[in-house]
C-alpha positions, -999 to 999 in steps of 0.1 A, spaced: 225 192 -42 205 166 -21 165 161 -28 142 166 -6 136 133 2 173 130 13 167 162 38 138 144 56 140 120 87 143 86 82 114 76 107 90 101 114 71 85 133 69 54 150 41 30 154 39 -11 170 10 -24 159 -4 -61 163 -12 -78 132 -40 -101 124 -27 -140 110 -41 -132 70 -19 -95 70 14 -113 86 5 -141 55 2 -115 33 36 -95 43 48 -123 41 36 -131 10 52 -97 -2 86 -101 13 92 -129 -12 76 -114 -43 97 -82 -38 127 -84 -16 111 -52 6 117 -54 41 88 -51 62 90 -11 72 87 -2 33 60 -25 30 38 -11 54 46 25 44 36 14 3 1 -4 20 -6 29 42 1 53 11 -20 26 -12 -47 29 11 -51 66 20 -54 68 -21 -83 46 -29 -98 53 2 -99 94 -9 -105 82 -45 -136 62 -30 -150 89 -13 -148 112 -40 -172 94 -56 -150 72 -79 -146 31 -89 -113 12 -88 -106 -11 -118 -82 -33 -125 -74 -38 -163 -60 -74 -176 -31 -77 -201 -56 -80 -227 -74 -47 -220 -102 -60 -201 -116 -41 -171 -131 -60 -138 -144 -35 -115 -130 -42 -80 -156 -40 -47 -137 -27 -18 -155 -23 16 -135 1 36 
């Protein structure tokens, strides 16, 4: 029996959008670190950002914990 995700579309929506030089570096950037093509890429940044941006407004912080447990709270201006 197929999933859901198998029953959707594969593009739901289309969108051409210009990029800035510093976002084309840094798809690029992730291209070669992951092997992605650029269509996922975008998708996995939109869905990133729709979650800190709701986690932000909710009232809470974003950390990011090193290897060795320790905790640097990350600014983000969105």
């Amino acid at each position: 029996m197929p999933s859901p995700e198998e029953n959707r579309p594969a593009a739901v929506d289309r969108v051409n959008v210009a990029l800035i030089a510093e976002a084309v570096d840094a798809l690029a950037k992730l291209q070669d670190r992951t092997g992605l093509k650029k269509v996922d890429l975008v998708n996995r940044a939109l869905l990133v950002y729709e979650f800190v941006d709701a986690e932000l407004k909710a009232g809470k912080q974003v950390l990011v914990r090193d290897q060795d447990g320790r905790d640097q709270l990350v600014k983000i201006f969105l």
